[in-house]
N, C-alpha and C positions, 0 to 999 in steps of 0.2 A: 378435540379441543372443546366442542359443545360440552360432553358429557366433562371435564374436567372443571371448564370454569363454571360450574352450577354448584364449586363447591367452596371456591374461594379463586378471585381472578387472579392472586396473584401463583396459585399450585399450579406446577411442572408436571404433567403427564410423559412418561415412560412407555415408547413400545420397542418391542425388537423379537426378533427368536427364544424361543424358550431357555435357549443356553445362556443368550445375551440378558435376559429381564434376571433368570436365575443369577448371573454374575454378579448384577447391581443391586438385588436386592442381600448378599453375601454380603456385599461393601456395607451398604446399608445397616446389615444389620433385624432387618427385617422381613417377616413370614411372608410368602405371598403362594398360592394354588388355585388351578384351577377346579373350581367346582361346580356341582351338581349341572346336568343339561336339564335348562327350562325348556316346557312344553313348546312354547313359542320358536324355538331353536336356541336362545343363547344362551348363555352360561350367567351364573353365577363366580365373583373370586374368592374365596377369602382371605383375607393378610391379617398382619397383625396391627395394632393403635399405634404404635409406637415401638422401638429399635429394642434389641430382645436387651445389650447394654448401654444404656441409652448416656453413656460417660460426654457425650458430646454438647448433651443438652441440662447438664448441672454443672454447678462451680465445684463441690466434693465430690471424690467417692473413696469412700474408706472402705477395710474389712473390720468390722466390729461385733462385740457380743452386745445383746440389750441386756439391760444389767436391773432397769428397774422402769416402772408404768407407774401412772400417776394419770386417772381420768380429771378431767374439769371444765364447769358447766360455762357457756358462754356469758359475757355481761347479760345478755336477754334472755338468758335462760331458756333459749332454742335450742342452740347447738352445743353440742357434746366435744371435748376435744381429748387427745391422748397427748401425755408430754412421756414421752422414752429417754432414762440414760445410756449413750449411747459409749462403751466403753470402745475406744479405737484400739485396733489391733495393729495396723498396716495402712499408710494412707497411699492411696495413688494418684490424686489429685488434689490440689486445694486451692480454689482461687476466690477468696472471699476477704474481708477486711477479717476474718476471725482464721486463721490456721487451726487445720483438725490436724494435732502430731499424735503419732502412740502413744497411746498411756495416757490421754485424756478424755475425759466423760464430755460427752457433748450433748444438748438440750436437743430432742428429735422431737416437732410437734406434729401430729397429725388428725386430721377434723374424723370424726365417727368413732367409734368405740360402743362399750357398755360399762355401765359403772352403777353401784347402787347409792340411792339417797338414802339422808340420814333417816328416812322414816320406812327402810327397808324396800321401798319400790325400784324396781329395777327401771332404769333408763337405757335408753338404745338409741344410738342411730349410724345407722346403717351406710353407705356408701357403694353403690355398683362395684362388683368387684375388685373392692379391698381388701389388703389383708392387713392381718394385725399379727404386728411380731412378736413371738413369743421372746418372755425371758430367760436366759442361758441359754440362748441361742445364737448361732454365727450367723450373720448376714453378710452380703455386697451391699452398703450402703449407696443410693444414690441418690444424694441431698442436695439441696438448694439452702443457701441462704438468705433468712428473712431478715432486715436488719429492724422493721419495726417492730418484728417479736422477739430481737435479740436471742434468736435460735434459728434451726434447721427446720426444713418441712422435706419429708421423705419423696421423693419422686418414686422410685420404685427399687424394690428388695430382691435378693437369689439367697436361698437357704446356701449354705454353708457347710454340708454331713459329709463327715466320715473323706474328707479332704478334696470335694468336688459341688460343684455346682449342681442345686437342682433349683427347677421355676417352679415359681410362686402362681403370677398372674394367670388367667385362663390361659391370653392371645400366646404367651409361651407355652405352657405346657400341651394348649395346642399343637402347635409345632411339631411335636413327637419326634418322630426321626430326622425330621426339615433342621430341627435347633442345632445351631450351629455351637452354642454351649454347653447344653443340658448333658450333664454326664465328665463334662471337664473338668479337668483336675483343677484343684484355686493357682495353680504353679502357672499352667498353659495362662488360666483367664488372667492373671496376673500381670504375666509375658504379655497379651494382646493387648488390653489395657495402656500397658505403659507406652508400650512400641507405637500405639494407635494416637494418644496426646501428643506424644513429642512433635 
């Protein structure tokens, strides 16, 4: 309990058997192992930030190709932003005052990118472990909707190749053999998806 609420009082700390913590983190959705033995005796874990399909914590999630990028500079000319069209393929959730149905382009904003100015300097800015989605490429959209930006902002992407699931982010492809995805066919994650909302 000590070592939990140093991180927020209101987080649930999880213990049980290894089969038992493996079970809930399956449910979950998320990585978790034991690591490295410290000098001192204990251990290290590592998990992952967040649920490898995190459908539970956005209003959308579509399968869509990105169809087009468009970088733009913030009013103060700090921050960088990415605007993506996002062409839907397949929606499996949508709960938002705006419906994502197939065959609609939807506004994808996302803060970091690179883009150059008109005077040829290139601009950057970066974001911890971001990715930036390529155009003509399938993605698992997992979006939130902003209605002050009258668009979407990306929660988190799964590439789309060759009709299976591969991760994007590190804390997945970490995972390796643990992801309970990586390597699934879009049919299975499809199936889980729906079965998992209802």
């Amino acid at each position: 309990k000590q070592f939990v609420s140093a991180f927020h009082p209101r987080l649930v700390g999880l213990t049980g058997s290894e089969a038992e913590i493996a079970a809930v983190a399956r449910a979950y959705g998320v990585y978790a192992a034991k690591g490295k033995q410290q000098p001192g005796g204990g251990y290290l874990v590592d998990h992952s930030a967040q649920a490898e399909l995190p459908y539970e914590s956005v209003d959308t999630v579509v399968i869509g190709e990105a169809v087009s990028v468009q970088p733009f500079l913030s009013a103060d000319r700090k921050g960088l932003y990415m605007e993506y069209g996002v062409r839907v393929l397949e929606t499996l959730k949508t709960r938002t005052p705006v419906t994502a149905l197939p065959g609609d382009v939807l506004t994808v904003l996302h803060q970091g990118g690179t883009a150059r100015a008109a005077d040829g300097k290139i601009l950057e800015h970066h974001i911890r472990n971001d990715i930036a989605p390529a155009t003509k490429k399938t993605y698992f959209w997992f979006l939130r909707y902003d209605s002050a930006l009258s668009g979407y902002q990306y929660w988190k992407l799964w590439l789309v190749e060759d009709g299976v699931l591969k991760p994007l982010y590190p804390d997945d492809v970490a995972r390796g053999s643990q992801s309970e995805f990586a390597g699934k066919s879009v049919v299975e994650a499809v199936r889980f998806i729906r079965s998992a909302i209802q």
